[in-house]
N, C-alpha and C positions, 0 to 999 in steps of 0.2 A: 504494500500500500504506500500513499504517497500524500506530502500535502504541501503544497505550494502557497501557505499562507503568508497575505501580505505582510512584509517585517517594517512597515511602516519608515522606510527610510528616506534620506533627503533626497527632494523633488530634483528633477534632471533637465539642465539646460542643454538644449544641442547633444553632443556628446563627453559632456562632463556633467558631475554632479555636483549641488552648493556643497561649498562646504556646511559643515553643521555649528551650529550658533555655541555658544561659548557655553551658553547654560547646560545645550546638551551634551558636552564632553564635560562639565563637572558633574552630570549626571551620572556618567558614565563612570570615573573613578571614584565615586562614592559606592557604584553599585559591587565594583569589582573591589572595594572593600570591603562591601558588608558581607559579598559572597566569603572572604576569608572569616569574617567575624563567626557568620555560622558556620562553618566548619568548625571551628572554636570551640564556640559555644553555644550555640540553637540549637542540637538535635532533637530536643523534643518539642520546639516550637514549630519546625521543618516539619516533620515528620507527620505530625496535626492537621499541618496546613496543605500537608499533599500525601495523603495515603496512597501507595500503587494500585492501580487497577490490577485486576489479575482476570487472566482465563481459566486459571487452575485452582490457584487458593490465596489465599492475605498475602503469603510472602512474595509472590512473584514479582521482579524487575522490575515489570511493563511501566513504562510511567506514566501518574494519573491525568483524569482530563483534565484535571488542574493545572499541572505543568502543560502538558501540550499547549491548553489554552495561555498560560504565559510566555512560550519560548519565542514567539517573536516578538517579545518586546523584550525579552532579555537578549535577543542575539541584535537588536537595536542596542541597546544599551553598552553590549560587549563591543559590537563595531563587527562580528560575525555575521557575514553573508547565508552559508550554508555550513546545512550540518546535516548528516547524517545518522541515525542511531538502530542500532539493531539487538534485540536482546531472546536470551537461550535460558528457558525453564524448562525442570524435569528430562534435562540433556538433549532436546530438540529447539530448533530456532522458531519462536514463539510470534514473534511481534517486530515489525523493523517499517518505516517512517522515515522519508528526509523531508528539508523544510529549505527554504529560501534561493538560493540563487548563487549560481556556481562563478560567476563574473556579474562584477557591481556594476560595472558601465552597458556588457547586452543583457544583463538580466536573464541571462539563459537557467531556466530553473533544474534546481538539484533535483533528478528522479531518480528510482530505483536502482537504477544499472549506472549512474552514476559512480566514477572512479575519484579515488581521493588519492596521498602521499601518504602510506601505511606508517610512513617514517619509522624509529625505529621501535616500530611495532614488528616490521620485517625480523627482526632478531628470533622470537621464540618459535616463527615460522619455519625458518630457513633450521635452525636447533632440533625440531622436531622430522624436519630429513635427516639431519644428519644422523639423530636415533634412532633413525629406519636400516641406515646403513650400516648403523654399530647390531643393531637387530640380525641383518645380513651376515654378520663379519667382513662385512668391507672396509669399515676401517676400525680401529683399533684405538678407543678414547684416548689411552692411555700409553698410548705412542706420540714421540716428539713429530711434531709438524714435519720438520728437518728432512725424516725418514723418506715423508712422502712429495715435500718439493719444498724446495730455498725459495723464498723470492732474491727478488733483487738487490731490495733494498734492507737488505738486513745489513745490521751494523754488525760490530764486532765483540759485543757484548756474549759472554758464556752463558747468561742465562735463556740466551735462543735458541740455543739446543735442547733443553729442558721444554720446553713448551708444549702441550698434546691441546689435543681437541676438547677433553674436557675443561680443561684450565681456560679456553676461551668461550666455551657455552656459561660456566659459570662467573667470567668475567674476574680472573684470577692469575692473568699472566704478565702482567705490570706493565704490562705496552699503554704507551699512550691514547686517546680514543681517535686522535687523528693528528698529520704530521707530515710537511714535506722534507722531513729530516730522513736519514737513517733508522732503523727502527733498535732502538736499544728500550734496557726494563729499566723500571723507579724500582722494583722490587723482586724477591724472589717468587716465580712461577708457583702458586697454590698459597700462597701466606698470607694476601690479603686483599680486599676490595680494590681493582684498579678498571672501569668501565672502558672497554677499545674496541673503536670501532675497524681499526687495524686487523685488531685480531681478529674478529670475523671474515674480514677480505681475506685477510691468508688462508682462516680454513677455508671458504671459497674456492680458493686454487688448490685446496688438496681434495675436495672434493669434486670440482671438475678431473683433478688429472686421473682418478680412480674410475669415475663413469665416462673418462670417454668425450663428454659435451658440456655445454654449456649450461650455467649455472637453468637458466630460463628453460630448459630440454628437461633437465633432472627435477627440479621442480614439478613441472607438468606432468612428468612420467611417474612419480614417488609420490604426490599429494594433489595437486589441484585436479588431472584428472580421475585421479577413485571418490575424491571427496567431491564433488561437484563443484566445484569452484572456479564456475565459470568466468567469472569477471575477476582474475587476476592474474596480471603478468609483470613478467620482468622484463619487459621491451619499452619501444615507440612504435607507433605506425598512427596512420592520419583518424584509423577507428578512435587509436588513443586519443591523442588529439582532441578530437570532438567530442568525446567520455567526461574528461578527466576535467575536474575543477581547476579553477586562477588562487594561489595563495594573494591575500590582502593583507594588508600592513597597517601598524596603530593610525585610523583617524588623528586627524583628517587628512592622510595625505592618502591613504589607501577611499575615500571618498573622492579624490578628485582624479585619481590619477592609479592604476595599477603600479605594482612596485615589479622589479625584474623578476622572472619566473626563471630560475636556474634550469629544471628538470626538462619543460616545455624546451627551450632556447636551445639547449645541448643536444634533445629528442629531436628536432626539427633541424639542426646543422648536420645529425647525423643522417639523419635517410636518407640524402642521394649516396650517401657511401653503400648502407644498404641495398639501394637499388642496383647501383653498379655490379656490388658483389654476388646478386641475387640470393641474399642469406637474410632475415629477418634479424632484427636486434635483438629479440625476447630470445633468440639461438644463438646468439655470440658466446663466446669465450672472454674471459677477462683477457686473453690477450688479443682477440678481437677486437675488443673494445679500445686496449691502447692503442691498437695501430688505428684506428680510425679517428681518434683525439689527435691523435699527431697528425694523421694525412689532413683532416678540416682545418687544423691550426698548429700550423709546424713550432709555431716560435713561442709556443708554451707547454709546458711539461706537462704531462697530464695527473690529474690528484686521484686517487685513490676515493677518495671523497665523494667526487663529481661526478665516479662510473654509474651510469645508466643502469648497468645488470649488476647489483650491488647487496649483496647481503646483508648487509649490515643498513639497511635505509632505503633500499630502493623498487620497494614493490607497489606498485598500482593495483588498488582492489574497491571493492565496494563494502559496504560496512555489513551487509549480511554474509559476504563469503567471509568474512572475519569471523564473525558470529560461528558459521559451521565450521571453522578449521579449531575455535575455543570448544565445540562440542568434542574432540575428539580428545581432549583433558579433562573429563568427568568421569566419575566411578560409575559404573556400569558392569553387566554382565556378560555381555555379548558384544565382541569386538570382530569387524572384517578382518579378515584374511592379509590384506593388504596393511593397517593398522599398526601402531608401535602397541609393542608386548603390554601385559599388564606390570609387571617387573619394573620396564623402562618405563612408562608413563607415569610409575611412580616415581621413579630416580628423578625425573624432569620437577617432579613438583616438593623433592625433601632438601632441606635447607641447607647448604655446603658452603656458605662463605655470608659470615657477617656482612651486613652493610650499616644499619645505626642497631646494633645491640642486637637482642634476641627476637626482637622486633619487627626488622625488617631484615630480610636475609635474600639469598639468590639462591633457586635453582642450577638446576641448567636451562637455560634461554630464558626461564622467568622468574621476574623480581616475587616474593614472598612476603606476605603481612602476619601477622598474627593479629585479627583484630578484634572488635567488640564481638560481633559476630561468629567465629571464626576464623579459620584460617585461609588465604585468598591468594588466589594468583593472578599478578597484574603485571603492565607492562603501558609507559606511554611512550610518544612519539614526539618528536620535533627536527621538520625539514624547514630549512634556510628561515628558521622563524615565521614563517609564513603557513603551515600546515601543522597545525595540532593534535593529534589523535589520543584515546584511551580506553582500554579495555581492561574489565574487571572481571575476576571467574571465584566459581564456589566449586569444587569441585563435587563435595559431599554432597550438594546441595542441588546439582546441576545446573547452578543458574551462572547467567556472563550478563554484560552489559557493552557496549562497545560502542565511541560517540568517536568521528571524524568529522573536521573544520575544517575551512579553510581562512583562516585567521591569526594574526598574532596574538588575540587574545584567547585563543581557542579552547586552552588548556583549563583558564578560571570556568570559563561555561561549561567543558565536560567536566568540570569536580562539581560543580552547582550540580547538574541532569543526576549523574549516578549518584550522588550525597540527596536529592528529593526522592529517584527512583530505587536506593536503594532502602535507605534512610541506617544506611552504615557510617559510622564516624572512622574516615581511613587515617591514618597515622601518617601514614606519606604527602594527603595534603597539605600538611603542615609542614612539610621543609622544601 
């Protein structure tokens, strides 16, 4: 389902739009305080004011018509164009809704099959092959990277010999999160919280060199095709293109004027390479992908960061295939065939490396809460500040929640939606 309700924003001249009057942007940072305050301290005045609706029973996600009826004048208020929201009760996807409009100036509205920047929501995705493959014995958690491919730029630090696959799904290999340096460690391999998005790219290239293809081939082949998850890839092409929402930037400059779209810019420099080579971007290679950043623009090195087919941040999805890839981290009976073990989809979700106390901790690919509620597997996103994402999971419970924006503010509004629709008080909003 879908709702394209008016989010009452400023009137459009020509092909820009006013800016918005002084009162409305104090409006604004008041709201996006108070949304901190009740996270704080409101849970039970929140929770009052917006019970969830359910199909099944009280506790369900779905959020009430209350909220609904409020979200476009808080994604006014945020400066948030579009949002999408999809949510998983009783371990099937239940309820999912998008709202507003994927580009402020054509107003092209957010629908269904609408694509967002999973940002590095991609991590527990991409995590969850590679425990298909340890599943397989294709590769070997607890083998150094090293064994199965150097990159380039590896420095000369001994602790990069050290490094395995698990020490970067649970974010434990001291590599920095990104870097056009050399790649050396702040710390020894498994001792303690170091967040890298490095070290996801690398295992990337060990698990290409093992299957053969491209990150986007392995993906489809391991997950998106048995799980249905139609609407996600790791590519560009023009379907994308005309998919995929514009990130927007803090009002008012994101009202008058789009801000640069890194992913779109690089996507569209590269498809005549595509087309030349007659190979699809979503089937590149990360070395594909270098040599096509260097052949569009010789005279800059290409970042690690920036790759299109990117593990670590770079999947195009819709927020219900989000929803169905969090269903397949529920406790359940009955698993496909294709499916990571029951063994391993627990290792994914038991806590192996502090992050603030006993608290909050890391899986493998997912951050961990311990919270009022329970115990919770979550995971947000943030591409070029411009794309927000957040999903929340109960495994016990079989419920998710998962909000994608396309805004700088995107992040306060999906802790506002899951904090009404969950009416959980998460520890993690608070830092």
């Amino acid at each position: 389902m879908k709702a394209n309700d008016a989010l009452g924003l400023p009137a459009r001249r020509g092909d820009h739009l006013l800016p918005m009057s002084t009162g409305s942007m104090l409006a604004r940072r008041a709201w996006l305080a108070g949304s901190a305050a009740l996270v704080v301290g409101g849970a039970a005045s929140v929770r009052a004011a917006a019970e969830p609706r359910s199909l099944v029973d009280d506790a369900a996600w779905i959020p009430s018509d209350d909220l609904i009826r409020d979200l476009p004048r808080f994604m006014q208020i945020a400066g948030v164009p579009g949002v999408a929201i999809a949510v998983v009760d009783h371990g099937k996807l239940a309820w999912s809704r998008s709202f507003g409009v994927k580009n402020i100036v054509t107003r092209d509205s957010v629908r269904e099959d609408t694509l967002f920047e999973a940002a590095s929501m991609t991590k527990p995705v991409f995590a969850y092959v590679v425990m298909r493959l340890a599943d397989e014995k294709r590769i070997d958690l607890d083998k150094p990277l090293v064994a199965y491919r150097r990159p380039t730029n590896l420095g000369t630090d001994p602790n990069l010999e050290r490094i395995t696959a698990r020490h970067v799904l649970e974010h434990s290999t001291g590599l920095p999160n990104w870097t056009s340096e050399p790649l050396v460690t702040s710390s020894a391999p498994g001792s303690t919280y170091t967040y890298s998005g490095e070290a996801f790219i690398w295992l990337q290239l060990v698990v290409e060199k093992i299957m053969g293809m491209g990150l986007g081939s392995v993906m489809q082949a391991k997950l998106f095709g048995p799980a249905g998850m139609s609407h996600s890839s790791f590519g560009w092409d023009e379907e994308i293109a005309k998919s995929a929402v514009f990130g927007h930037s803090e009002p008012p400059e994101g009202e008058l004027k789009l801000p640069p779209q890194p992913t779109r810019e690089l996507g569209n420099r590269l498809l005549p390479v595509a087309s030349k080579w007659r190979k699809p971007i979503a089937s590149w290679t990360y070395d594909d992908s270098v040599a096509a950043m260097r052949e569009t623009d010789p005279k800059t090195p290409p970042s690690t960061h920036d790759l299109l087919v990117n593990s670590a941040g770079g999947l195009l999805m819709t927020a219900s295939d989000y929803a169905k890839f969090m269903v397949l981290m529920m406790d359940r009976h009955d698993r496909a065939n294709w499916e990571i073990s029951e063994a391993t989809r627990q290792a994914m979700l038991t806590p192996r490396i502090d992050v603030r106390g006993n608290d909050i901790s890391r899986g493998l690919g997912w951050e961990l809460e311990q919270s009022s509620a329970g115990k919770l597997f979550q995971h947000s996103g943030s591409n070029y500040g411009i794309f927000k994402t957040l999903g929340i999971g109960d495994a016990r419970t079989g419920r998710a929640i998962v909000v994608f924006t396309n805004a700088t503010n995107g992040n306060a509004l999906a802790a506002r939606i899951v904090r009404q629709a969950t009416g959980i008080d998460r520890l993690k909003s608070l830092i």
